[in-house]
N, C-alpha and C positions, 0 to 999 in steps of 0.2 A: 637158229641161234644167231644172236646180232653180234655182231666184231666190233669192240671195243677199244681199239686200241690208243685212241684218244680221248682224254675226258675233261671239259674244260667247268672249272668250278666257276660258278658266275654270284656274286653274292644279292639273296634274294631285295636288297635293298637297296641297289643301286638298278634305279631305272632304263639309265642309259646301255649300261650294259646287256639288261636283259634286255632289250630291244635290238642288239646292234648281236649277240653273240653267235647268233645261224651265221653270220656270213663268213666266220673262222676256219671251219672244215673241220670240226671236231667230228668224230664220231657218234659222241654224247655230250649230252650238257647237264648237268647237274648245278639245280636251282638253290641253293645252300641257304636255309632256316636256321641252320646252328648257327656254327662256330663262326662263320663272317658277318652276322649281324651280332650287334649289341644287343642286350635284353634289351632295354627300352625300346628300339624299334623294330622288335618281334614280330608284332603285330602289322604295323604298317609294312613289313618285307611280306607276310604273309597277302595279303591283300594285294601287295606288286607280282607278285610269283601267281598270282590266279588270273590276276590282269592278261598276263602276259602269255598266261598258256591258252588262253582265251582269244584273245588278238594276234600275236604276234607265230609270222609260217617259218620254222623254224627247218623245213624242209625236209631234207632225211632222216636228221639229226635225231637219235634219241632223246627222249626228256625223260631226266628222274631228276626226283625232288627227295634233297636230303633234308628229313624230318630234325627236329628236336629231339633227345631221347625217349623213351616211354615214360620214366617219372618227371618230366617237365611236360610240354605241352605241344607233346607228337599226337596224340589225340583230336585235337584243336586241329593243327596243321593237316592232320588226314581228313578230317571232314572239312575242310576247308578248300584243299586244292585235287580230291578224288575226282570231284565233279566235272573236271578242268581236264581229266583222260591224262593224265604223266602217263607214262610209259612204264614208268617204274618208282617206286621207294628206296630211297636208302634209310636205310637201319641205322643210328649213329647208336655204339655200344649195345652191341647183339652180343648179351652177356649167356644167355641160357634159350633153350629151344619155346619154353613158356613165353619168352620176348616176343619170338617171333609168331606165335600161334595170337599174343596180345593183339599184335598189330594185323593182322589177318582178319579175326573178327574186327575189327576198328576201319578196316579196307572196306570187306564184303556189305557194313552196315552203310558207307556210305558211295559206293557203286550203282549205278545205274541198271536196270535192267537189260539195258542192250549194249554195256558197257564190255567191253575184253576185259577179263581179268588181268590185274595190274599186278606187276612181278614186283620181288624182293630183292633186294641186294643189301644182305648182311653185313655191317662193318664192325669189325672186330679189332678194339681199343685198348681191351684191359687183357689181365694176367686172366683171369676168370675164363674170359672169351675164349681166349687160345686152347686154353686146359679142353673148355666145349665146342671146339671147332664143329667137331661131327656132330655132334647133336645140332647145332644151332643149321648148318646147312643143307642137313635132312629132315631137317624139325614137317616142312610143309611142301611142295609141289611149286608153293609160287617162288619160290627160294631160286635164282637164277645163276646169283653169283655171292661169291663172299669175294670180303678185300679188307686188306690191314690197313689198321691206322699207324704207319710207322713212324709217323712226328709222337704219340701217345706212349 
């Protein structure tokens, strides 16, 4: 199990930072798709966050890359930066355990063959969420951690 105890949110859209953020001493780094990019440059944050997990040695440091939700364009994002080995997923509004079985098939289809299977980490946002805490965190195996959205 990896220690966590620092997690630094880096927004997929800004370059410099995702280039510069291993040398912080985070724990983890979580490459943010959502909520710090603007729609409009969704796209273009996606395309830096693959960049970057490509190039840049981020050393100990975990990498998880927080997805778009499921009905937006967390799809897109997983076959996008799976190729790229993150370390892990994050789930933005892991409403129900079907969510996360969603994104599992959407992982496994774009995994490598000699790829480690890439974990989950659950983020639970809504009233929904909480009510299915336990389901959604046992829903699958790659399920590693849950975490609240307590700005939400």
């Amino acid at each position: 199990m990896r220690l966590r105890r620092t997690l630094l949110f880096v927004p997929g859209n800004n370059s410099g930072m995702l280039q510069n953020a291993g040398i912080l001493g985070a724990d983890a780094i979580i490459f943010d798709l959502e909520d710090a990019v603007a729609p409009r440059e969704k796209d273009a944050a996606r395309l830096l966050v693959c960049q970057a997990l490509k190039t840049v040695d981020y050393g100990a440091c975990e990498k998880i890359v927080r997805i778009n939700p499921i009905d937006a364009s967390a799809q897109e994002d997983i076959a996008a930066v799976v190729p790229y080995r993150p370390d892990a997923i994050l789930l933005p509004k892991a409403n129900k355990a079907e969510d996360v079985w969603q994104v599992v098939e959407w992982i496994k289809a774009a995994e490598a063959q000699d790829q480690p299977p890439i974990s989950i980490i659950a983020l639970l946002e809504t009233p929904l969420g909480i009510v299915n805490s336990f389901a959604v965190a046992s829903a699958h195996p790659r399920i590693v951690a849950i975490a609240l959205g307590a700005e939400d």
